[in-house]
C-alpha positions as CSV (number, residue, x, y, z in Angstrom):
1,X,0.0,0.0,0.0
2,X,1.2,3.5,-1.0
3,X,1.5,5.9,1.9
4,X,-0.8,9.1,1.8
5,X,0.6,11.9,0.6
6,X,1.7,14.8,3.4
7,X,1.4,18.2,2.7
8,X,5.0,20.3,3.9
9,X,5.5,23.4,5.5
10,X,9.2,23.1,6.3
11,X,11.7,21.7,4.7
12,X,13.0,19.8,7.6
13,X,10.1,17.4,6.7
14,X,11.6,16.7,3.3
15,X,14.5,13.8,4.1
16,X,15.9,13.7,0.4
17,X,18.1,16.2,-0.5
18,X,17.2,17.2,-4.0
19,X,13.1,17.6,-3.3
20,X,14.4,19.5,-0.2
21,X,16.0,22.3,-2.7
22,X,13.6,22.1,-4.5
23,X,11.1,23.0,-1.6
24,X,13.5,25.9,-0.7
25,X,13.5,27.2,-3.8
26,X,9.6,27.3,-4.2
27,X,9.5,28.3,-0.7
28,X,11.6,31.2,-0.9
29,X,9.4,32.3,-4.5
30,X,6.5,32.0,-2.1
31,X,7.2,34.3,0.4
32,X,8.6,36.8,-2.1
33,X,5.4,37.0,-3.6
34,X,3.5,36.6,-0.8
35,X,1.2,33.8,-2.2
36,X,1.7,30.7,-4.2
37,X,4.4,31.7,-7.1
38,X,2.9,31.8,-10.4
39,X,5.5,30.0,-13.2
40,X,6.6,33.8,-14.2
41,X,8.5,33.4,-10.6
42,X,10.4,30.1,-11.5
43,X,13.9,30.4,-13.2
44,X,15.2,27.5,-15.0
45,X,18.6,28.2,-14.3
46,X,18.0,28.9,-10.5
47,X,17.3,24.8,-10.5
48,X,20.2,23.9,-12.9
49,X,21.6,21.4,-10.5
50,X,18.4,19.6,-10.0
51,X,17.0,20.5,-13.3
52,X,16.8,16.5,-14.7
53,X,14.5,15.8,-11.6
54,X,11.9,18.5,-12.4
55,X,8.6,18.9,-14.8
56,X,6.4,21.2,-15.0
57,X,2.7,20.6,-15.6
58,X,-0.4,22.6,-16.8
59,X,-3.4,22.6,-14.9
60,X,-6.6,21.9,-17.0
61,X,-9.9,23.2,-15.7
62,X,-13.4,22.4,-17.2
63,X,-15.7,25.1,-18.1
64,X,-17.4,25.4,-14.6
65,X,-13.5,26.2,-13.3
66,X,-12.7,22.8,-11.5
67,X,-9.3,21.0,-12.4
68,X,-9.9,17.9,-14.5
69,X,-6.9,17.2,-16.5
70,X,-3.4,17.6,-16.6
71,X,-0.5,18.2,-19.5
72,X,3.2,17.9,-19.1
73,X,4.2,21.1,-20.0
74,X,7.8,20.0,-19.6
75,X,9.2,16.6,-18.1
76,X,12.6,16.3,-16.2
77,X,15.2,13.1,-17.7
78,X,13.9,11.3,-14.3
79,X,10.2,11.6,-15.2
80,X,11.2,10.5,-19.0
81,X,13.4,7.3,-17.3
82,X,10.6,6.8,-15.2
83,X,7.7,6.4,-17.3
84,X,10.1,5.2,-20.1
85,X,9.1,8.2,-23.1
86,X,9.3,11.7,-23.1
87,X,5.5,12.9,-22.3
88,X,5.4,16.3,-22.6
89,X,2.8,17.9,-24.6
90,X,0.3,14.4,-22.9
91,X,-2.5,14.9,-21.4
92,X,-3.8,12.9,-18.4
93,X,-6.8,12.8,-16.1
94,X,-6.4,14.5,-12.5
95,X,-6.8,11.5,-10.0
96,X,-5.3,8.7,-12.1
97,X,-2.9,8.1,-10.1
98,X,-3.6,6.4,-6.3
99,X,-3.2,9.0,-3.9
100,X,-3.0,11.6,-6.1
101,X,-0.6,14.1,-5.0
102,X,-1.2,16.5,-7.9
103,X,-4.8,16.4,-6.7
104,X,-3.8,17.5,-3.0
105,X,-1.3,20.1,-4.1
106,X,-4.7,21.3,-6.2
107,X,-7.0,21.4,-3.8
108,X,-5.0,23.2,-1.0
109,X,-2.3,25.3,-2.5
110,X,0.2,23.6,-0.6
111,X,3.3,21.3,-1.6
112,X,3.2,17.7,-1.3
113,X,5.1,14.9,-0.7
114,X,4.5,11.2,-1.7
115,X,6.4,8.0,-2.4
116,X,5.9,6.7,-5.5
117,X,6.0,2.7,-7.1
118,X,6.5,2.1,-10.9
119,X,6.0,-1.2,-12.3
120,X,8.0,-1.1,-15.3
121,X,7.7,-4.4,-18.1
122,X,11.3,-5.6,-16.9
123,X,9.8,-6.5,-13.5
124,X,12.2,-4.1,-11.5
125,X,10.4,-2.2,-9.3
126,X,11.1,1.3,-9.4
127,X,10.8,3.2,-6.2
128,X,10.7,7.5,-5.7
129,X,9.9,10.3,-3.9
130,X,8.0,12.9,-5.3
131,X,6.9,16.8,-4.6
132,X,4.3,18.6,-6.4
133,X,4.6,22.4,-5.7
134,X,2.1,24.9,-7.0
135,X,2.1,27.7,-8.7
136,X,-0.8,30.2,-9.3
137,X,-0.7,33.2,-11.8
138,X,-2.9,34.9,-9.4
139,X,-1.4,33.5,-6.7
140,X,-4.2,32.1,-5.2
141,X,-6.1,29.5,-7.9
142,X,-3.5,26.5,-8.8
143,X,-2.4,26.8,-12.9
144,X,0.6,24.8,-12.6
145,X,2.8,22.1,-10.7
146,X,6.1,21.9,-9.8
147,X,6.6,18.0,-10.2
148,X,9.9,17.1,-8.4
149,X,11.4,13.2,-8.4
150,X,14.0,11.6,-6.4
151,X,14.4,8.1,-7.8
152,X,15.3,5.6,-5.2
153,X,16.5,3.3,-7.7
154,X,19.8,2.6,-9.5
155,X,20.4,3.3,-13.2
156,X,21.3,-0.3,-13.9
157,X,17.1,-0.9,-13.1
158,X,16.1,1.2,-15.6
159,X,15.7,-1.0,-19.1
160,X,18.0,-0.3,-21.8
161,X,15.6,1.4,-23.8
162,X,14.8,4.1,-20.9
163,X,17.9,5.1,-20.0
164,X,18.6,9.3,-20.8
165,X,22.1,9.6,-20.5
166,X,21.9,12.6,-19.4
167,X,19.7,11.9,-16.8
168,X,21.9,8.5,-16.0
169,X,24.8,11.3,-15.4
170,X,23.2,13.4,-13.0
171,X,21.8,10.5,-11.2
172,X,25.0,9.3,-10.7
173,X,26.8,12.4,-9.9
174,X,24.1,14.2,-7.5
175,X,24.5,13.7,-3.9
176,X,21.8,12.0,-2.0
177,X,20.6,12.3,1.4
């Protein structure tokens, strides 16, 4: 069973070093502004370091204003590893996933945190932590996430076919926990 997802307010409660700078840095955006940072706030290469570990995705309302679908506006080499193709541009529904984090982060405004499982076709099971920050252009109603990954796994896991070298380098090279 997956754990349920926790909303952060500090970063002491984010244990993996790359989500955690992530959290500062949308943190810090946050209470420049005042409110949630809209995606105006975020600078690319204020995340360089972490960069392969981040995607950005659109928030899709209907016509009555309620969040229904999602689009990868951008994905991160991690999120491409992970789900083994380059999505952005995709379009999936809000809630697919159990414990939906994105749908949390929605609904309150708030960064969260969740442990992921991926069941790729090689049978290796691939394990990672995850934190959706939002963003609001307004600063108030939730336009787009911040989708951070920290795989827990090893790039020898990942099939053949999946690996990003460039994401494969950073993995390697980054410093965890």
């Amino acid at each position: 069973m997956t754990p349920t997802p926790t909303a952060i307010d500090y970063d002491v409660q984010v244990a993996d070093t790359l989500l955690r700078q992530v959290f500062v840095y949308w943190q810090a955006k946050a209470a420049n502004r005042g409110a949630l940072p809209a995606r105006a706030d975020i600078d690319p290469v204020d995340l360089a370091a972490v960069l392969p570990a981040v995607s950005l995705i659109e928030v899709r309302r209907d016509v009555m204003g309620r969040p229904g679908r999602l689009r990868y506006r951008v994905m991160g080499g991690f999120h491409v590893e992970i789900m083994g193709h380059d999505a952005t541009g995709e379009m999936i529904d809000l809630g697919a996933a159990e414990n939906d984090a994105a749908a949390q982060a929605i609904a309150t405004g708030r960064p969260i945190y969740a442990e992921r499982t991926f069941y790729p076709a090689n049978g290796t099971i691939l394990t990672f932590g995850t934190l959706m920050c939002p963003l609001a252009t307004d600063g108030h109603k939730v336009d787009m996430l911040i989708c951070a990954v920290a795989p827990r796994y090893r790039a020898n896991d990942l099939p053949v076919a999946r690996v990003n070298r460039f994401a494969r380098a950073a993995l390697e090279t980054m410093s965890r926990r």
